[in-house]
N, C-alpha and C positions, 0 to 999 in steps of 0.2 A: 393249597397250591396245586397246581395241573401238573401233570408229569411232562407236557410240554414247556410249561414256565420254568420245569426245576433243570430241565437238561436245557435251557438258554441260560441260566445261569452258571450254571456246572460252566459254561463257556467264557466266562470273565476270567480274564488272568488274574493274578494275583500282582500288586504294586512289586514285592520285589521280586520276582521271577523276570518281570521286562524290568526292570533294572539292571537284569544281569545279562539281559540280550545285547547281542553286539550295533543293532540298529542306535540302542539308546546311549554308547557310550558317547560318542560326539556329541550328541546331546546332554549330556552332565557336563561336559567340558564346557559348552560354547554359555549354556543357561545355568546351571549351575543346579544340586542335587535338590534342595526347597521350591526352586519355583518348576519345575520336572516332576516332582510327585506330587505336588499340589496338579497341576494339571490331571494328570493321573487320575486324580481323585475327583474331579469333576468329569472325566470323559466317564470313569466307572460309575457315578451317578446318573449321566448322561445315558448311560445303556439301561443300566435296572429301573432307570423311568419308561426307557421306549417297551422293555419286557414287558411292563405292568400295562402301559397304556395300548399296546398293540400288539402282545406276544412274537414282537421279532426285534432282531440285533441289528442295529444300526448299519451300515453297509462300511463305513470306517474300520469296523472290529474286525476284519480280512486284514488288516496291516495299523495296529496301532502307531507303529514307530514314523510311518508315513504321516499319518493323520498329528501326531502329537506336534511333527517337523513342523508342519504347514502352519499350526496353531500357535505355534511359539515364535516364527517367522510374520507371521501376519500381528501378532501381538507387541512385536517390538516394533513395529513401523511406525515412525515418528509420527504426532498431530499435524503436524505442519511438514507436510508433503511438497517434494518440486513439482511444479506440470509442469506442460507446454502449455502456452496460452495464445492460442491460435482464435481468442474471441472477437479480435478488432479492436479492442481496447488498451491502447496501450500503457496508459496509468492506471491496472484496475484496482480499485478500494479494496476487494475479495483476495483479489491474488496476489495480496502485499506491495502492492503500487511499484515504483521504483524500482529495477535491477539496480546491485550495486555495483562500480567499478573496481577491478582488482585491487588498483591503490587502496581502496577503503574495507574490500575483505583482509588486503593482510593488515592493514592494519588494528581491524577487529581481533584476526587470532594474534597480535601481537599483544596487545591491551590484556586477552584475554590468560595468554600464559604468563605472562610473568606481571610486578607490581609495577605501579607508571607514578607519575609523577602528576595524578589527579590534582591533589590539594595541597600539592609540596616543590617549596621554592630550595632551588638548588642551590642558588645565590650564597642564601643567609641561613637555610636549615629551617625555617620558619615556614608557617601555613600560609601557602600558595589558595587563590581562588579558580576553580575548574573552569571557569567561563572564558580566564584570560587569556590565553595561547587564541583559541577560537576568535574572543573579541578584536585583537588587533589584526587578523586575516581578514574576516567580516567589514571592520574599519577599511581597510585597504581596499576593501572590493567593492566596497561600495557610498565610501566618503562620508560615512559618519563619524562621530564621534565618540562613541561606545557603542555594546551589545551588550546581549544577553541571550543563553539559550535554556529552554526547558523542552518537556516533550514532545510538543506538537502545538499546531497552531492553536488550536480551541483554548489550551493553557495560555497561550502568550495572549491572549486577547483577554479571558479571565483576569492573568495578572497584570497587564495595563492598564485596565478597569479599575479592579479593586487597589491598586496601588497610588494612582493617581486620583482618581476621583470617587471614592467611596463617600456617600452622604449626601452627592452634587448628582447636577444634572449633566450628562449626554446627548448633547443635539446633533441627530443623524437624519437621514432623510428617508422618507416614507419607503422608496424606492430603494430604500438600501438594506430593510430590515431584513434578510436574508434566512434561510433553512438549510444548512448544508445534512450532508449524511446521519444517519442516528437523532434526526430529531434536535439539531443542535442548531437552537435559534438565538439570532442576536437580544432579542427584547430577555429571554431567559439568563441568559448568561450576566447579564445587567443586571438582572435582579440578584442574584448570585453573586453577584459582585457589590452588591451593597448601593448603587446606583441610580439612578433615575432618569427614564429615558423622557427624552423631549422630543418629540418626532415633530418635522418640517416639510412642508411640501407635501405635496400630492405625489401617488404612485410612479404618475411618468414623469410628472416635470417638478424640480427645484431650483429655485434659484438664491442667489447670492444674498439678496434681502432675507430670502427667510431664514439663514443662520442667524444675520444680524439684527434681526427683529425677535430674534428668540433667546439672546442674550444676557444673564442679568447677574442678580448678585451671586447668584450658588449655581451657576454653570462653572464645569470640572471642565470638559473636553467640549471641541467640536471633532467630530468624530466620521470617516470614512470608511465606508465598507464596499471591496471590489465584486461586484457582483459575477463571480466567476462562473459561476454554474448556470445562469439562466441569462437572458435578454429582452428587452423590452424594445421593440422599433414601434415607427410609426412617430406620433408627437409627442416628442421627448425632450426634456433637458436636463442637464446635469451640472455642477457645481463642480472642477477638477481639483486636483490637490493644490495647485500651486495657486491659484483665487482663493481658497480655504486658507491657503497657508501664510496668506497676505493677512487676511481680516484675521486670523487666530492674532499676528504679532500687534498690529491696529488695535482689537481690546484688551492684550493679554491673555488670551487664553489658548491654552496646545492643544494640537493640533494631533491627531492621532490617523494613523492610516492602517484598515484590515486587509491585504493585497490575497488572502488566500493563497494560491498558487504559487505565486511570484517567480519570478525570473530572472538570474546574474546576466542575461546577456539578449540582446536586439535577437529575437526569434526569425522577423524580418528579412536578416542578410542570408538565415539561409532557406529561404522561402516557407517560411511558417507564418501562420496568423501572426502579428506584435503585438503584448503581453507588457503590462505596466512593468518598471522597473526599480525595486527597491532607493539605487543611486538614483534616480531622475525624484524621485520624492523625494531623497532627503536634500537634493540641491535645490528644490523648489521650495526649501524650508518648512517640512514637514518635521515635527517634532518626533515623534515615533509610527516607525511602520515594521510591521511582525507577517511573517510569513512562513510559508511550510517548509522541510526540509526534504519531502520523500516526492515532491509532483514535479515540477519543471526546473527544477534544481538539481535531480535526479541525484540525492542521497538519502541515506536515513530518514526516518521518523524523526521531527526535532520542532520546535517551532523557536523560528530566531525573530529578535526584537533589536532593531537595531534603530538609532536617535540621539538624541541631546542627553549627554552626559551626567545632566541632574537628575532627569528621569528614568535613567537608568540606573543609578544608583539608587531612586524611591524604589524600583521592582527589584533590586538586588538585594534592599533589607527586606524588605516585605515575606512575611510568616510563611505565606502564599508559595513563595520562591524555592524554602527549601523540599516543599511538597512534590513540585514540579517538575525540580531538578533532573538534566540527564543524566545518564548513567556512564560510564568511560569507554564502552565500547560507541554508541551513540555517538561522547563526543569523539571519539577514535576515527569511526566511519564521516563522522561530518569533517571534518579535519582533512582529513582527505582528501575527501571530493572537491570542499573549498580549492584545496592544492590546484586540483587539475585546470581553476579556471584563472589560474596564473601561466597558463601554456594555452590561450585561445587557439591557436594555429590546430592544435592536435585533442582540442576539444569533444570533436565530431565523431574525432575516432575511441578516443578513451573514456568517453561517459557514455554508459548503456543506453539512457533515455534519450537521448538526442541524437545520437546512432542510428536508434529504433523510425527515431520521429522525423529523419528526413532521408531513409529507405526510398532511394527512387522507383517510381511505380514500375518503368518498364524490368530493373531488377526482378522485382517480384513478381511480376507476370513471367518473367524466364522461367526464374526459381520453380511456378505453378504446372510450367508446361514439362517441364523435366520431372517431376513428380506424379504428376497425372499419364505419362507413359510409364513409372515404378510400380505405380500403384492398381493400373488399368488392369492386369492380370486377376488381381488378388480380389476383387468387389466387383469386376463389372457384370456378374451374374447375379447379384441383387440390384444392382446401382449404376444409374448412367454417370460416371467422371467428366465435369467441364469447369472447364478454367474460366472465371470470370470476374469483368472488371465492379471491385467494392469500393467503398468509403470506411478506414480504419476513424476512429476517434481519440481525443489524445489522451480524457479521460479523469477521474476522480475531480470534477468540477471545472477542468483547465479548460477555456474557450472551448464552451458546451457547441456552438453552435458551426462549431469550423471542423472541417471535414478532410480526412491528407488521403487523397486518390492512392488506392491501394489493388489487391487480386486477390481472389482466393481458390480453391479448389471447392465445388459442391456437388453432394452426393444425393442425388433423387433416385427413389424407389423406385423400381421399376413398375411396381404393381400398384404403385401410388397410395399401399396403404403410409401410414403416418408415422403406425405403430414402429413401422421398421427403422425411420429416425432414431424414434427414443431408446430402442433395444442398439442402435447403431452406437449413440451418444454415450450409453450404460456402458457398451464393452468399451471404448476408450479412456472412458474416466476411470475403469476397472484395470488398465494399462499397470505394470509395475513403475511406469510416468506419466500419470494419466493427460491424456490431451484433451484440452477442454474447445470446444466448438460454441457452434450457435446453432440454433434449429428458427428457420424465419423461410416463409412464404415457399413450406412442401419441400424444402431443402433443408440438407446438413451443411453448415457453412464454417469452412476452417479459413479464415484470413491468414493470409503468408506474413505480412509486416513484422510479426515478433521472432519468427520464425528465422534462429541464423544457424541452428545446430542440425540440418539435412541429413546428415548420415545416421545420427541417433535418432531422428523423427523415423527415415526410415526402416532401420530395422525394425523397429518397434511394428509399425503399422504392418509390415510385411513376414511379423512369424506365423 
């Protein structure tokens, strides 16, 4: 060994010498004495690797107790992070789709401290079913006859499948066979279900004959699926629920609806795209229709099935069911949010997603223009600041093709190189909240629409 390697080592402190430093006593208290000398033990590996590989000390070992802080702060910082999502999308799949409404967070930390009354009837002392406080809200909200809730829509459509019609045929329409996120297609999910699919009609057009022409001894379902995420114009036709839901009663067979998104309320009246409605299906005698509970519903993760009372009770013995099952914060949160749509009047104001999603534009072009004088100081010596008019989208499959006029702030380099975006978009998402952007045509584009917390956006952007 060099007489230079031996005095870089002579320089490692020793684990309990900085244990007795007063930098590291906060640090025993807040992390606790095992996971503090474990660290320890990897920065001092940390250093007699850099001796060996480049005869110098790490620039860290000037202030272990700084370097250790940082380590142990950056290490506890939860997977699941808040941002701001300033991307335009305001259901995103990535960024946990849905904001939840206060009613349904405390009701989460409520489920969550203390024991509830999941599977237990107060009545009589007996074992209560988790699904029924929810089922008759559900019932009420949208005039069925029963429900059912599990995780998420992909389950509720698996276990209406497998519950109903395992062995039979499925007749759906070419046009309907669908791909939503993760690779998650209707023809699979049938198989997986034990099923057999009987496809009808051509791409763009179906019509009413071809269900009934495809009819026969071992068809299970006629079957619907809302084509949420994409669109087909041009020469089109399509078969609605309530024509299906005639000829299902005509041969006998139910009648199944996949609405994806769905919606408790006319999107319509407050100037949004209109979005199928659970209630108009089941009054149209739709036997079962299952929808998500985290996209235009704006609650949880959940997939609800609500329909005819036989059939629900098939998917509520079903093996499938208890696999699926929610959890009690889930149905806590969905609970909830159901609550808030027995108060229409103050809807707009206490559900996050719909708040979000009828943000009038000139709002947010204010909001743009009072931020881009904030922020005009701090970047305009890389970056020209303009406020400009965008298109938000509503997002994770919801009317892919309908657009809510929104603003954003966009930051173009001055020197036009690109790099300077991506190194621009790196320090934000690097934020202690990171803010996540877009980078489209030489610009950094921060949409305002999600954006309701201005004073913590800007501090942030302005240390």
């Amino acid at each position: 060994m060099t007489t230079e390697k031996r005095s870089l080592y002579s320089q490692l402190p020793a684990i309990d010498r900085l244990l007795r430093d007063s930098a590291f006593l906060s640090l025993l208290d807040v992390w606790g004495h095992t996971r503090v000398v474990d660290l320890l033990r990897q920065m001092l590996e940390e250093a007699r690797q850099a001796i060996r590989e480049s005869q110098t000390l790490p620039g860290w070992c000037e202030n272990w107790g700084q370097e250790a802080r940082a380590r142990l702060v950056e290490a506890a910082r939860g997977a699941l992070r808040p941002v701001i999502n300033l991307t335009g999308t305001v259901l995103h799949t990535n960024l946990g789709r849905a904001l939840q409404a206060e009613e349904a967070i405390a009701a989460v930390a409520q489920a969550m401290r203390s024991p509830v009354t999941l599977e237990y009837a107060l009545e009589d002392a007996g074992r209560g079913h988790r699904d029924r406080a929810l089922a008759a809200l559900l019932c009420r909200l949208t005039g069925a006859e029963d429900a059912c809730i599990v995780n998420n829509n992909a389950a509720a459509v698996l276990l209406m499948l497998a519950a109903t019609a395992s062995g039979k045929e499925v007749v759906v329409s070419r046009g309907e066979l669908v791909e939503i996120g993760g690779a998650f297609r209707i023809p699979d999910v049938m198989r997986q279900a034990g099923c057999v699919l009987h496809e009808v009609g051509a791409t763009n057009r179906t019509h009413l004959k071809d269900y009934r022409q495809a009819v026969n001894d071992n068809t299970g379902l006629l079957m619907k699926v809302h084509t949420s995420n994409y669109s087909i114009e041009g020469f089109t036709s399509a078969v609605d629920e309530a024509e299906l839901a005639a000829l299902g009663q005509e041969l006998g067979v139910p009648v199944v609806s996949d609405l994806g998104s769905g919606s408790l309320i006319d999107l319509s009246q407050y100037g949004l795209p209109k979005e199928p409605m659970p209630q108009a299906l089941i009054a149209a005698g739709v036997s079962l229709v299952s929808f998500s509970g985290d996209k235009l519903l704006g609650g949880p993760q959940a997939g609800i099935i609500v329909g005819k009372k036989a059939l629900i009770d098939r998917l509520q013995s079903h093996p499938l069911k208890r696999a699926l099952r929610a959890d009690k914060m889930t149905l806590a949160a969905l609970e909830a949010t159901l609550r808030l749509y027995l108060h229409p009047e103050a809807l707009a104001e206490r559900l996050p997603t719909l708040r979000l999603l009828v943000r009038d534009e000139a709002e947010i072009a204010a909001q743009a223009r009072r931020m881009q004088a904030a922020l005009t100081g701090r970047y305009e010596a890389e970056f020209a600041i303009d406020v400009q008019p965008c298109l938000s989208q509503i997002g994770s499959g919801s009317l892919p093709v309908d657009r809510l006029p929104s603003a954003a702030l966009t930051f173009t380099p001055r020197d036009g190189r690109g790099s300077r975006l991506e190194a621009l978009a790196a320090r934000w998402r690097a934020l202690p909240v990171p803010v996540i952007g877009r980078i489209y045509d030489g610009r950094l584009w921060l949409d305002l629409r999600c954006l309701e917390d201005e004073n913590r956006f800007l501090e942030m952007m302005l240390r």
